[in-house]
N, C-alpha and C positions, 0 to 999 in steps of 0.2 A: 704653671711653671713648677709646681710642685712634684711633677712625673719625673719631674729630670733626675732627681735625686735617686730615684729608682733606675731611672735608663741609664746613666752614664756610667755607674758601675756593672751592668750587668753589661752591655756592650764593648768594656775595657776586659770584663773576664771573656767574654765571646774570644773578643780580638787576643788576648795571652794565650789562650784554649786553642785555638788554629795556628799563633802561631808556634806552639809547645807541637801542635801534630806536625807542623811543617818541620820540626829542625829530629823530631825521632823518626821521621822517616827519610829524611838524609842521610840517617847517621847508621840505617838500618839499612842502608844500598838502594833505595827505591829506586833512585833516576842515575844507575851506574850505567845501562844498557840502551840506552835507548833507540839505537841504532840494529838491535838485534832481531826482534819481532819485523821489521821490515826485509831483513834478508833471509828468514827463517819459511816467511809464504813462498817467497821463490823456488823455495826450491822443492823437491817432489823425492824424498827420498820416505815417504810414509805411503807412497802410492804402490799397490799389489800387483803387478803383473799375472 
């Protein structure tokens, strides 16, 4: 039982630390597009003739 004292705060920083990457990468545009990269394959205007 004694591990816990070690595990529950380094798992409470895990969890702060992902959710700290979760909210600067919102705020830095990650998931503005997400619809773009699927209509970006369709179309063929990088293709050489």
């Amino acid at each position: 039982m004694n591990v816990l004292i070690y595990l529950v705060p380094i798992a409470l920083a895990l969890g702060i630390t992902a959710l700290f990457a979760f909210m600067w990468s919102l705020k830095n545009g990650q998931y503005e597009d997400s619809e773009g990269p699927a209509h970006r394959i369709l179309s063929d205007e990088d293709v050489k003739k």
